[in-house]
DRENKE-418970 format. One record per atom (N, C-alpha, C): x negated, y, z. Coordinates in steps of 0.02 Angstrom, whole numbers, padded with zeros to 5 digits, always signed. Layout:
N
XYZ
...
This chain:
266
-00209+07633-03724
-00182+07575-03760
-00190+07513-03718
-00145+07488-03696
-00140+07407-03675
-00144+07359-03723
-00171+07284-03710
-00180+07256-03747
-00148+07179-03723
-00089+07162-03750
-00040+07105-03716
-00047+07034-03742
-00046+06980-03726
-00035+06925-03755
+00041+06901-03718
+00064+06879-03778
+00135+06864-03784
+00132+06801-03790
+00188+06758-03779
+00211+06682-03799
+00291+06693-03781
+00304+06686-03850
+00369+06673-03841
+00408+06650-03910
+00450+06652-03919
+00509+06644-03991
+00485+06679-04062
+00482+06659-04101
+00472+06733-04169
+00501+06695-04232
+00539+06750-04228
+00594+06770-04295
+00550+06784-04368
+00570+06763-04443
+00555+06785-04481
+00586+06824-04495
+00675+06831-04477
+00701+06907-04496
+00732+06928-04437
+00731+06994-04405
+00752+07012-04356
+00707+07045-04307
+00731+07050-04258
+00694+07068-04201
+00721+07038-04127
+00712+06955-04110
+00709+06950-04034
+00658+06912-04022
+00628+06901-03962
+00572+06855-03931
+00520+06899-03955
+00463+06879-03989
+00410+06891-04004
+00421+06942-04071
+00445+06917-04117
+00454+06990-04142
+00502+07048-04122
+00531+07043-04075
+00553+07092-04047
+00491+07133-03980
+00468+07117-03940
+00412+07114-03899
+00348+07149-03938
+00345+07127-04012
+00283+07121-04025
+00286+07198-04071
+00342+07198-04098
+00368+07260-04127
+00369+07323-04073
+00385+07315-04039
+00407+07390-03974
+00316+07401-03954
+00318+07331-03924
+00223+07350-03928
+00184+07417-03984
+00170+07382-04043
+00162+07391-04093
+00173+07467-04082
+00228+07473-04084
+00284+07554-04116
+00236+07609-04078
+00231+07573-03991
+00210+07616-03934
+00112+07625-03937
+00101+07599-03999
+00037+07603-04027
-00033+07546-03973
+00015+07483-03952
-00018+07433-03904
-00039+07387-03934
-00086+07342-03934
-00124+07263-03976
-00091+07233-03935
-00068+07187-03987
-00026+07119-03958
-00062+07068-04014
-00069+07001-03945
-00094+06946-03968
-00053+06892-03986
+00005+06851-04006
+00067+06809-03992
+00046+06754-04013
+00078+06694-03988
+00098+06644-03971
+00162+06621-03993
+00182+06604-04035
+00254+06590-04052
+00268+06511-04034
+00330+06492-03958
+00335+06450-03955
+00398+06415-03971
+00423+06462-04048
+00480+06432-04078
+00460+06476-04139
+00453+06465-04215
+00476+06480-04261
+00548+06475-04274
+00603+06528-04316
+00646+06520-04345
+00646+06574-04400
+00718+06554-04458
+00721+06602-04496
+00756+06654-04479
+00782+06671-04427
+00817+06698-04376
+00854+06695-04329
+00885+06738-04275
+00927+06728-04229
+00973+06672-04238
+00996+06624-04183
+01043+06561-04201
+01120+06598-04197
+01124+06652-04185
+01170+06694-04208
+01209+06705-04299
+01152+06698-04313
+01174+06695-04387
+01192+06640-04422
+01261+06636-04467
+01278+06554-04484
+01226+06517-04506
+01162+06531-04549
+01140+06494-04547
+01066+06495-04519
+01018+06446-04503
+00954+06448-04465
+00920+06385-04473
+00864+06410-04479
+00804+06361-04499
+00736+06375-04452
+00701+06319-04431
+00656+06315-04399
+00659+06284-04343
+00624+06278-04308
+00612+06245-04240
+00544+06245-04190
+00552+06215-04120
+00490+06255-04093
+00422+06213-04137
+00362+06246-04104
+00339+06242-04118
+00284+06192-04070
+00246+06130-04110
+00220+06072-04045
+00181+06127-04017
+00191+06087-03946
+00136+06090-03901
+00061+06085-03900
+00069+06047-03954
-00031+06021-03971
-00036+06090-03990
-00003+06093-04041
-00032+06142-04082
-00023+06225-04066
+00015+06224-04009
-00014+06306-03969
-00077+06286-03917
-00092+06245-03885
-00153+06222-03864
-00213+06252-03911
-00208+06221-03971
-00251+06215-04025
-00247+06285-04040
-00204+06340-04034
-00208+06396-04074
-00258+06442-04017
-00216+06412-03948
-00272+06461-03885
-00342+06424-03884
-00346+06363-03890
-00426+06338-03894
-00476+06388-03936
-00444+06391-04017
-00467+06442-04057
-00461+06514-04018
-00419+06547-04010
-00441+06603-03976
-00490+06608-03911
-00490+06587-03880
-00544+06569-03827
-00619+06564-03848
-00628+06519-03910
-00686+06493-03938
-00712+06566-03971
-00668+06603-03988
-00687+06650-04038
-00674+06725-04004
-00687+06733-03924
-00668+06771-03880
-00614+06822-03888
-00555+06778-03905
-00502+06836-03906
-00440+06828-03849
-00471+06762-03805
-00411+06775-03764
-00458+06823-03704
-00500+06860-03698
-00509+06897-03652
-00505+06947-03668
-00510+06987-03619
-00485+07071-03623
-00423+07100-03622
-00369+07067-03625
-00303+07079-03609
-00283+07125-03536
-00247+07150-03554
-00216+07198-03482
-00142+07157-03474
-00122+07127-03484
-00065+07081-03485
-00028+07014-03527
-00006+06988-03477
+00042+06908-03520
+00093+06915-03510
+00131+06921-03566
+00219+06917-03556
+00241+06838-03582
+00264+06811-03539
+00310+06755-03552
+00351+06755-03562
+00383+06737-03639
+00464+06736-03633
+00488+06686-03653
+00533+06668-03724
+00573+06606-03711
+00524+06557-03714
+00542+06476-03688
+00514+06443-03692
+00556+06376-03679
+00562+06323-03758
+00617+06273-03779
+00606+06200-03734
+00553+06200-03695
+00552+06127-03672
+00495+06125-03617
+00516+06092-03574
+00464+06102-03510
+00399+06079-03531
+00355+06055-03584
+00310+06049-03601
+00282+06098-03631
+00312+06151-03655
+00312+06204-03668
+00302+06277-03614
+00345+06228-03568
+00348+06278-03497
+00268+06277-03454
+00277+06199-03463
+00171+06189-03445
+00130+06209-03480
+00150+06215-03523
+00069+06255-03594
+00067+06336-03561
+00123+06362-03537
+00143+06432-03517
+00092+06445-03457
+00106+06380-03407
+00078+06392-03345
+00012+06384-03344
-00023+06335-03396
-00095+06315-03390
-00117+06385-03434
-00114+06424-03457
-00131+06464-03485
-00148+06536-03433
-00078+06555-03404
-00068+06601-03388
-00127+06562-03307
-00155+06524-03303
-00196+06498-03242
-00255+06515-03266
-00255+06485-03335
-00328+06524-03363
-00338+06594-03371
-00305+06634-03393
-00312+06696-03405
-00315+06740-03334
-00279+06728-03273
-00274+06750-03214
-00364+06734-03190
-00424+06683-03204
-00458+06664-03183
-00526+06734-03214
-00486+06750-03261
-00529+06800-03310
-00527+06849-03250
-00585+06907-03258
-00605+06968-03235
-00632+07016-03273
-00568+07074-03274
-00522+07085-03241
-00468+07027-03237
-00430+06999-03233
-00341+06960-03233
-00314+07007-03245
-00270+06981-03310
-00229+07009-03315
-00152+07027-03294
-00095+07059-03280
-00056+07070-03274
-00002+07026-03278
+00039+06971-03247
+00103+06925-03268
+00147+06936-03268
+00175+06950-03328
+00233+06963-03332
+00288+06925-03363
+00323+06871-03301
+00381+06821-03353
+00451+06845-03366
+00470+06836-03408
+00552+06856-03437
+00594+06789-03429
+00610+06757-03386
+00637+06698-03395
+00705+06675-03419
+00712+06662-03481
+00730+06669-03537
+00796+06614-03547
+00826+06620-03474
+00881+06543-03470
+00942+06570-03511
+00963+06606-03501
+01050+06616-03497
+01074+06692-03463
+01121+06679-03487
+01160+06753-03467
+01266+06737-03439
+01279+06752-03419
+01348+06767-03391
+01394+06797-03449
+01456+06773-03463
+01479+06720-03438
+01484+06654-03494
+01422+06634-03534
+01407+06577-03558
+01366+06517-03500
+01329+06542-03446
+01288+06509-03420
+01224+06478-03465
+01188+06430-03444
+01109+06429-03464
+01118+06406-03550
+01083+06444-03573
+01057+06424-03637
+00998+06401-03669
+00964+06363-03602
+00917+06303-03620
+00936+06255-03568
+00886+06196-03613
+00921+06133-03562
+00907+06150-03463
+00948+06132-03438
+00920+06147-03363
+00857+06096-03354
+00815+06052-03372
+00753+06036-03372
+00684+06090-03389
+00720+06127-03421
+00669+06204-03453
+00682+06247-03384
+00737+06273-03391
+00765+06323-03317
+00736+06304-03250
+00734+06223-03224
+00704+06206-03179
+00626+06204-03176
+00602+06192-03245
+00505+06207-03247
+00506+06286-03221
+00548+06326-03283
+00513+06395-03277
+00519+06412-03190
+00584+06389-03159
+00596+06422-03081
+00521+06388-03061
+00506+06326-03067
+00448+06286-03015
+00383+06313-03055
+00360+06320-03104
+00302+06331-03122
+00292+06403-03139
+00321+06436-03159
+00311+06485-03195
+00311+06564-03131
+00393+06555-03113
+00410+06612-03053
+00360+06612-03015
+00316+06569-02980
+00276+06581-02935
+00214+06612-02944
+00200+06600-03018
+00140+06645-03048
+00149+06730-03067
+00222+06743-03055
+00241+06819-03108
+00208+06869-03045
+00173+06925-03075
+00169+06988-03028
+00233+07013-03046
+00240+07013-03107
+00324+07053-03114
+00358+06988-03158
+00421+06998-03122
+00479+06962-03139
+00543+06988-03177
+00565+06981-03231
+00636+07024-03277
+00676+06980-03286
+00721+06941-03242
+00776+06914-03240
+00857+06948-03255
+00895+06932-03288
+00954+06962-03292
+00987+06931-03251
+01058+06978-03191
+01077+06957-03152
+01114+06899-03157
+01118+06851-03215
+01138+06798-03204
+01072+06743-03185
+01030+06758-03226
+00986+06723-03195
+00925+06724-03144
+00941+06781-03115
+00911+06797-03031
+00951+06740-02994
+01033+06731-02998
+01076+06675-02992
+01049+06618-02965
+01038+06612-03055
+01016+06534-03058
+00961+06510-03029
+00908+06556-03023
+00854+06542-02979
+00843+06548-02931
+00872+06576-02899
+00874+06588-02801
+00928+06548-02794
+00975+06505-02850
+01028+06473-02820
+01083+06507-02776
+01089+06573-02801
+01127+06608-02757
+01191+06639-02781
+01262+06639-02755
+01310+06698-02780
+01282+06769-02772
+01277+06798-02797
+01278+06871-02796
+01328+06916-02836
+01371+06939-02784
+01412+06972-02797
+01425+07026-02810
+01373+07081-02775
+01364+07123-02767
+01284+07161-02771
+01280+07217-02784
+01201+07241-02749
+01153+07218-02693
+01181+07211-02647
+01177+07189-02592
+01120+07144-02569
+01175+07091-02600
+01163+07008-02626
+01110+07020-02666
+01118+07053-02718
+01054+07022-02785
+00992+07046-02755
+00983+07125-02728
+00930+07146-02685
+00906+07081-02646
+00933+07050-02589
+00914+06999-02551
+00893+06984-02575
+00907+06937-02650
+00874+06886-02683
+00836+06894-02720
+00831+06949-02739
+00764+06953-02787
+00677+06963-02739
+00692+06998-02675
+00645+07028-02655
+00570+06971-02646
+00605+06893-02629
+00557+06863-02612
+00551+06813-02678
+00556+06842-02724
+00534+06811-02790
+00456+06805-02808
+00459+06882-02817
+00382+06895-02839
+00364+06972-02824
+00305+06993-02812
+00282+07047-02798
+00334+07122-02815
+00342+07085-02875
+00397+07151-02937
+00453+07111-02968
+00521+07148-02960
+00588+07088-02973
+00632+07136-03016
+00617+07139-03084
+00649+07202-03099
+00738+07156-03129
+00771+07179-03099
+00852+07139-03121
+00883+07192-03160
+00881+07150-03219
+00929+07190-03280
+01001+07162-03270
+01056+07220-03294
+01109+07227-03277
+01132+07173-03223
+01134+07222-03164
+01155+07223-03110
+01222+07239-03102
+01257+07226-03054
+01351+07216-03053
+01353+07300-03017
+01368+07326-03087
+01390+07385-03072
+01442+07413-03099
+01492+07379-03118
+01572+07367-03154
+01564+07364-03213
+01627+07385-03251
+01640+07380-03326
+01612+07431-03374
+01604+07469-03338
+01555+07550-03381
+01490+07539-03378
+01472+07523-03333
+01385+07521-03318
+01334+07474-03297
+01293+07494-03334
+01243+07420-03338
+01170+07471-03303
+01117+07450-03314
+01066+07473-03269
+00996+07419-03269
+00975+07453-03209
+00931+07405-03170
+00919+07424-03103
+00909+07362-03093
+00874+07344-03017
+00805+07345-02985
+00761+07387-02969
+00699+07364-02955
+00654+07367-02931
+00657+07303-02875
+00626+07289-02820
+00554+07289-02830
+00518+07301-02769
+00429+07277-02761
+00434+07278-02668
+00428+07242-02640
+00427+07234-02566
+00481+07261-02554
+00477+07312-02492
+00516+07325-02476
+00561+07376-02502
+00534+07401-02538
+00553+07461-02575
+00596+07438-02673
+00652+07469-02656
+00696+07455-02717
+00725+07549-02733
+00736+07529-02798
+00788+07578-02838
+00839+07558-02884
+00880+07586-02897
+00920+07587-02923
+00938+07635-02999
+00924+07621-03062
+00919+07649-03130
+00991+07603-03174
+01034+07666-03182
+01116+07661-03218
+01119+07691-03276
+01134+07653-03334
+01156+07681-03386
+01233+07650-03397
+01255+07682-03461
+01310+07671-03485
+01306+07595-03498
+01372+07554-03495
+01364+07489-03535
+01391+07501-03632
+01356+07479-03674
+01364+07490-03735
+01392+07424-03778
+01447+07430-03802
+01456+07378-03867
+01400+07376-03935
+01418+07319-03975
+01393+07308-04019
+01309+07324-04025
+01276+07305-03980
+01213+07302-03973
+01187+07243-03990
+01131+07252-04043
+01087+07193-04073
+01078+07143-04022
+01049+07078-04029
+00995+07051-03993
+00928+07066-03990
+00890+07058-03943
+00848+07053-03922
+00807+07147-03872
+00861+07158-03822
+00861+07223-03798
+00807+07176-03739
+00823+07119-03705
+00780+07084-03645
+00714+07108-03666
+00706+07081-03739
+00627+07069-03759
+00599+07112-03777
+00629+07188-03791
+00598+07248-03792
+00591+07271-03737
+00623+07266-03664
+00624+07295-03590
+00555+07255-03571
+00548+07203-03593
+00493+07157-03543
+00431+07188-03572
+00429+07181-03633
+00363+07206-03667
+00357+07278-03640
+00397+07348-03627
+00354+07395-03609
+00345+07383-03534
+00382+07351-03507
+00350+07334-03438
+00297+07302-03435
+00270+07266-03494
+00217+07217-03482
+00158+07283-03508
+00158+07328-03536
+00109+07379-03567
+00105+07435-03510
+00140+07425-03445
+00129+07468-03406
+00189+07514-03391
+00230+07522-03415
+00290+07589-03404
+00293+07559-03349
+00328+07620-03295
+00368+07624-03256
+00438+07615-03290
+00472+07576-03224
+00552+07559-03248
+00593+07598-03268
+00599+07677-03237
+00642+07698-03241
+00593+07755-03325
+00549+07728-03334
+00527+07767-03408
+00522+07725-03478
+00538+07644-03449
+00546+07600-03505
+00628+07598-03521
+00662+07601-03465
+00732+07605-03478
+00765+07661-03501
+00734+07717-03495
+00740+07755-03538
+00716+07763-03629
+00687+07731-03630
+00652+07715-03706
+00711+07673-03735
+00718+07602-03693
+00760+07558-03712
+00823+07591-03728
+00869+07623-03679
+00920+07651-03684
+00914+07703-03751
+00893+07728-03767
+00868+07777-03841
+00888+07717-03893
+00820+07665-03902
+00832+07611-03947
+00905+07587-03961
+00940+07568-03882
+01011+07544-03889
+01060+07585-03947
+01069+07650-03901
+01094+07694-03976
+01074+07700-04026
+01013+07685-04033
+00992+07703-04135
+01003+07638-04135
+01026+07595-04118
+01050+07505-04150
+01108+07496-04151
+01157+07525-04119
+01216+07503-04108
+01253+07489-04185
+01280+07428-04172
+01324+07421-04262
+01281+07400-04306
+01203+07409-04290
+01160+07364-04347
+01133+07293-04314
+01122+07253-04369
+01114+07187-04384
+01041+07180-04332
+01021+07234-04315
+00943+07221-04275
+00930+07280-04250
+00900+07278-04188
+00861+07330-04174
+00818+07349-04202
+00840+07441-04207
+00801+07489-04264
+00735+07506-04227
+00685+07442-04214
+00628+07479-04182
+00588+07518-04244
+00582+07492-04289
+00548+07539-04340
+00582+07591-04363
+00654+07610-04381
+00669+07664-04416
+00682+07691-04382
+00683+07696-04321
+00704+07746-04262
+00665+07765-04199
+00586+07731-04216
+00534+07737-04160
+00519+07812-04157
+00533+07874-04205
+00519+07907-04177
+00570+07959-04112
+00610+07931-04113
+00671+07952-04087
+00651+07919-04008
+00674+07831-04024
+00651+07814-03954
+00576+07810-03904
+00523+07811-03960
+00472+07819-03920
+00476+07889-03878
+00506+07932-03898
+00485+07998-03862
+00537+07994-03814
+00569+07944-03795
+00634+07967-03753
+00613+07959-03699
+00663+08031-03654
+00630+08035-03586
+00635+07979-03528
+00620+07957-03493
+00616+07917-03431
+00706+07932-03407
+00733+07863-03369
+00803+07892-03333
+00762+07884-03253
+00808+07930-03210
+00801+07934-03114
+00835+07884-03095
+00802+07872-03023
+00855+07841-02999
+00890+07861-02990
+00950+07811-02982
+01023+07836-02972
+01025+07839-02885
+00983+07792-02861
+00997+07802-02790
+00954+07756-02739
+00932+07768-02697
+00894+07699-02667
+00921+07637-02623
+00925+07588-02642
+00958+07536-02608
+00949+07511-02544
């Protein structure tokens, strides 16, 4: 059993950010600690939505209490995910400085949570520019989607090629979700030094939100890529056409699902 602290988004109905993350955790029988640095009543997908983030004092104030009452130690990992305002982006970094200081340190794992293709960034670029300067330089593992490997190496990537280049000198581990592998197929990318692979699945319609924030969380509990993307890919099909990912009515289906191979080495 891994034991994760999360900061990120949480839904009262649904599943993305933190209750999506915190749920797959959960399912895969892992303690998760969270941090919610946005309440809502759900996805802004839905006509209507209520809530907003949540201050800064007062996630300070929530880790002061955990600290005081020794619960921010012992963790085997930190997943970072969305995060609404670069003051927000600094509460991320002073944290994840503290917890790295702990022994053992735990595991960093950021999801950086800008935007996707072809809408471009969906936080202000003052957030996008903290997370690239503060945050990227702290990740052992990094889960960017190939638009925003992009935006943060400042680079076209057109191809495999290209995104390989750019991810490699990110961070230790650069795992790039859907990678430009045409109109059928989506995948991953994923680098650690010198050494990359290549993991292809089908591309799927009508898939819920929040598939990012279930991939990051079993990466943050330890899977190997090509055995979390296989889980994920399971989940995708038992969701397709519903309003949310079926991590509960269908965990027993996708927890047992087998690992995918690489498709090939880059």
């Amino acid at each position: 059993m891994a034991r994760v602290l999360i900061v990120s988004s949480f839904v009262a109905s649904g599943h993305v950010g933190l209750s999506a993350s915190g749920a797959v955790l959960q399912a895969l029988g892992h303690d998760v600690t969270g941090l919610p640095t946005v309440v809502l009543s759900n996805h802004l997908g839905w006509p209507q939505a209520a809530g907003g983030p949540l201050p800064v004092d007062q996630l300070r104030d929530m880790a002061r209490a955990l600290r005081a009452n020794g619960l921010l130690e012992g963790h085997d990992a930190v997943l970072i995910g969305y995060l609404p305002s670069p003051d927000h982006v600094a509460f991320a970094a002073d944290l994840v400085a503290e917890m790295r200081a702990m022994d053992p340190a735990p595991r960093i794992v950021v999801d950086p949570i800008l935007g996707d293709a072809p809408g471009g960034l969906y936080v202000p670029e003052a957030v996008a520019r903290a997370v690239r300067e503060r945050l990227v330089p702290l990740a052992d593992t990094l889960t960017p989607n190939h638009f925003e490997l992009g935006w943060l190496t400042g680079r076209a990537l057109p191809d495999l090629t290209a995104t390989l280049q750019a991810a490699g000198p990110l961070a230790p581990e650069v795992l790039v979700t859907s990678p430009p592998l045409g109109a059928e197929a989506t995948g991953l990318l994923a680098v650690r030094g010198r050494r990359s692979a290549l993991f292809r699945t089908l591309r799927r319609g009508g898939v819920p939100h929040g598939v990012g924030d279930a991939f990051a969380a079993m990466v943050a509990a330890g899977m190997a890529p090509g055995e979390a993307l296989g889980r994920l890919d399971a989940l995708v099909l038992c969701s397709i056409g519903a309003p949310h990912l079926a991590i509960a009515t269908a965990a027993p289906r996708w927890v047992a699902a087998p690992a995918i191979g690489p498709d090939s080495q880059v």
